[in-house]
N, C-alpha and C positions, 0 to 999 in steps of 0.2 A: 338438137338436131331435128330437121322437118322435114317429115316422113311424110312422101308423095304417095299418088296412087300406084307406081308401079314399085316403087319398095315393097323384095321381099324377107319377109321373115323363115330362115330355116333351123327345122327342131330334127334333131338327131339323136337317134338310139345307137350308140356302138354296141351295144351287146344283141342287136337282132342281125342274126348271122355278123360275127364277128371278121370269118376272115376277106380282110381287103379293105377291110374301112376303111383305112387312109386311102388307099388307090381311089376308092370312089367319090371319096370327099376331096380328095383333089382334083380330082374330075371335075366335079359338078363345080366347083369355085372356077378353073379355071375356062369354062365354056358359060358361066354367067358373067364374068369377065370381060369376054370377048364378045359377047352380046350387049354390053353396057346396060347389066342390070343391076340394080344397086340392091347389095343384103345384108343381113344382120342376122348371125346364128349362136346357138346357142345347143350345147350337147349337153342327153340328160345323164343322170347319174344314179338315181334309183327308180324302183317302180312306181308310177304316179307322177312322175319328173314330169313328163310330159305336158300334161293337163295344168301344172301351175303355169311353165312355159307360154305356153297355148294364154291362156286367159292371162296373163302380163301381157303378150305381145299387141292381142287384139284391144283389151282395155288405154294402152296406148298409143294405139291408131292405125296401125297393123291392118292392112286391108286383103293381102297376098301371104298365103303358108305355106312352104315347103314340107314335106315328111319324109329325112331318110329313115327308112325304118318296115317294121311289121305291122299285121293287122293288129297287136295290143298297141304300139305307139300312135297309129291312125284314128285307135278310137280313143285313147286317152286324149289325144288333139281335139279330137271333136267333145266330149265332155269340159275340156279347159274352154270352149269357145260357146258352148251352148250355156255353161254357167257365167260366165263374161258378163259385166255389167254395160253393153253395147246397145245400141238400140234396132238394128235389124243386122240378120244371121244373112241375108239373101246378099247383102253386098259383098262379101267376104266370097274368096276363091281359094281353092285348096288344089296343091300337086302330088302325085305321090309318087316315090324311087322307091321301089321294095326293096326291102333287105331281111325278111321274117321268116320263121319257119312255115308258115302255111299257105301267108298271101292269097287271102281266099278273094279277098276287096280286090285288090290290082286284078287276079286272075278273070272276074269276071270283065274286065276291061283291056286284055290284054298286056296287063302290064306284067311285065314278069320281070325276074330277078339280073336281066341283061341291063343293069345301072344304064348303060351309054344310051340303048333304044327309050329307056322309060326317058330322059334328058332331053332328048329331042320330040317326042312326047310333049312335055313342058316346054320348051322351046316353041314348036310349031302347032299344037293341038288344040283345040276348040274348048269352049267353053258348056260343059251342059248342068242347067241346076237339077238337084239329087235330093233325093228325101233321104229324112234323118228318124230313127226311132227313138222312141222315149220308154221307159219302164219307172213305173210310180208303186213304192212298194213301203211296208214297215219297216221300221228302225227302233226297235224302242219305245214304240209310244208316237215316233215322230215319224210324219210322212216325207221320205224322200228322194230324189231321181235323180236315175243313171241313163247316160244317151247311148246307142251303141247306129253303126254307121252299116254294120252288114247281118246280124243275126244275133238272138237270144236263145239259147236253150236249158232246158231242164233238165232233171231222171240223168239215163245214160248219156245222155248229149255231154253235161255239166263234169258229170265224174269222167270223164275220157277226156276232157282239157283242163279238169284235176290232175290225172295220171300223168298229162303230158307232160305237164309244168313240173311234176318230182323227175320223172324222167331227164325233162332238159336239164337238171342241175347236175345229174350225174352225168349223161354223155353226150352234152351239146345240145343245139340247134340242129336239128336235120328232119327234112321236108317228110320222111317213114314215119317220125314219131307220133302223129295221131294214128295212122291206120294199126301202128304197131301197140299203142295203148286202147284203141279200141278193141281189139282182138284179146288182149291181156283183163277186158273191162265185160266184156259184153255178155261173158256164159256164165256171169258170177253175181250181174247184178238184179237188185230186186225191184217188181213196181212199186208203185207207188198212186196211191188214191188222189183222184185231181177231178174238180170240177172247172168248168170253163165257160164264160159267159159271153155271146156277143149276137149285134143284129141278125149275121145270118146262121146260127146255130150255137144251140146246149148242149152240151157233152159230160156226163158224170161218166166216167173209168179206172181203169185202173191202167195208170199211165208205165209205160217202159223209157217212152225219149220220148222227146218232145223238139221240135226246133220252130223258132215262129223269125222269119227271114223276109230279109229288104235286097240283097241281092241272094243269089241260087248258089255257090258254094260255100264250105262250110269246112271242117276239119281238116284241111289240105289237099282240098279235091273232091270232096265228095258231094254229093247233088242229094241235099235230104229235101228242099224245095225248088224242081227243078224248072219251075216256071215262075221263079219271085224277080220280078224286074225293078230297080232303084229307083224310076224317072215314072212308074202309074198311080203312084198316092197311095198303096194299098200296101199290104202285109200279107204274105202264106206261113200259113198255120200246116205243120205237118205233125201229129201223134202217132205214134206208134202203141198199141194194145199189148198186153201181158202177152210173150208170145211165149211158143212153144221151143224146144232146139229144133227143127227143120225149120220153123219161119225167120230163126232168126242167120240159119245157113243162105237160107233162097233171099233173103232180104238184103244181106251184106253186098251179093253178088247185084242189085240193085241201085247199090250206092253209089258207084262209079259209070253208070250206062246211062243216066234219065229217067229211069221207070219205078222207081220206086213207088210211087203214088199207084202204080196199079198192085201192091202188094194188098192181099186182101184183110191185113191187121191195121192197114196205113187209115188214118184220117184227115182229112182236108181238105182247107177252105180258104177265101180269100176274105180279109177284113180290114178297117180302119182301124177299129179298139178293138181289145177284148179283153176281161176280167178273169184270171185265172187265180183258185184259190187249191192249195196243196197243204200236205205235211210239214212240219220245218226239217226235218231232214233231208226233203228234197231241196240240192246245189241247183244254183242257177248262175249261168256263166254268159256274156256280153261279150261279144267278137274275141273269146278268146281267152274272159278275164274274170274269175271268180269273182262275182257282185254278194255281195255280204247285207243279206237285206232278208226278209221274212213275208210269204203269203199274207193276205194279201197283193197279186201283182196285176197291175191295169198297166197296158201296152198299146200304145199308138203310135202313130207314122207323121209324122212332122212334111207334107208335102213341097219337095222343089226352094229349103229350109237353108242350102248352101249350095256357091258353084265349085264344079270340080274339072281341071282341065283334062282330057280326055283325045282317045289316037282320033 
């Protein structure tokens, strides 16, 4: 078969928010349909599905992606494509239909979990290229890299989409479950010693959370970098210091308004790279997705790296 430039490829998660899948995967087939666009899908089946998905489609010729699904199947896509044996990431266009429990990626775009509006979305929206993040870290002896599409975090950030993920397996997908595991996470947990390396600042502390963000939400709403935009080449860096119980009361109330950053435990910056070196007990999680990897971590931004259709 010969796969033109408007052949799309769609990768589906049935298990991010479960109910209606069929209703919206018939949707969306039968309004690409009536649009005379031609596709090829494929639904995954465990964790990781994705990303093999993802790098088949693009290694053979795949120029166009769909994503029903959440912000872990958005960024498993982007990992299958940025390991892909292809020769530029910048030709390639990416659409997204949320279906997730947190939808931090859409939400900074307005896309939300209304399947029909995010479709015409796709259908009628523009094109803008997006930068993409990189983390380079140990394995073993061996140096190797995870992409992530909206944020990386440490300390309490990490353990609170730990928490989430034991959560989701006992009672669902549902959009509460981060605020509700962070709340269950946050008066319990301990710092952690961290230094951090970059052009514009050194930081030795003793870290509590950490998030370093390519768009501004994060745990299903929440604004721990609320000035990280996708489209300026750059990264926010936001720490949070060993806090006290009132800083970490007056902080929470922070996380949903914008202002965090004027919390006076808060630290940040804007960067390209930066070298961050920690304990190995401290987790570190990629839009979502427990990264299994050891300090050592060097973090860069991949600038305007893929397009993404947009309202």
């Amino acid at each position: 078969m010969e796969i033109t430039s408007q052949h799309w490829a769609i990768i589906i998660n049935p298990k991010s928010g479960k109910k209606k899948f069929r209703q919206q995967r018939k949707y969306l087939f039968l309004k690409l349909k009536h649009a005379n666009i031609e596709f090829d899908y494929r639904i995954t089946r465990f964790a990781g599905h994705a990303s093999k998905v993802a790098r088949n489609f693009v290694e053979k010729g795949y120029k166009n992606l769909i994503i029903l699904g959440g912000d872990g199947t958005i960024s498993e896509v982007i990992n299958g494509i940025f390991s892909a044996d292809i020769e530029d990431t910048r030709e390639l266009k990416i659409a997204l239909i949320p279906r997730g429990t947190g939808n931090d990626w859409g939400r900074f775009w307005g896309l939300t979990r209304d399947y029909k509006h995010s479709i015409e979305v796709f259908l009628k929206g523009k094109l803008q290229p997006i930068d993409i993040g990189k983390v380079e870290f140990d394995m073993e002896g061996v140096r190797e890299s995870h992409y992530f599409i909206n944020s990386i975090g440490l300390g309490l950030d990490a353990a609170v989409v730990n928490l989430t993920h034991r959560l989701k397996a006992v009672i669902g997908s549902h959009s509460f479950l981060y605020t509700f595991a962070l709340l269950g996470a946050v008066f319990s947990y301990k710092a952690h010693k961290i230094r951090i390396f970059s052009n514009e600042k050194d930081l030795s502390e003793s870290m509590f959370t950490m998030n370093v963000a390519n768009g501004c939400y994060s745990g299903g709403g929440m604004k721990q970098n609320p000035n990280a935009i996708p489209t300026d080449g750059k990264l926010d860096l936001m720490m949070a210091k060993k806090p006290k119980f009132w800083d970490i009361i007056t902080a929470i109330a922070r996380l949903f308004n914008g202002k965090l950053l004027e919390h006076p435990l808060i630290e940040s910056f804007q960067t390209q790279k930066i070298l961050i070196q920690c304990d190995k007990s401290a987790l570190m999680e990629a839009d979502g997705i427990i990264v299994n990897g050891f300090s050592p971590y060097t973090i860069s931004i991949l600038p305007e790296a893929i397009q993404m259709i947009i309202p």
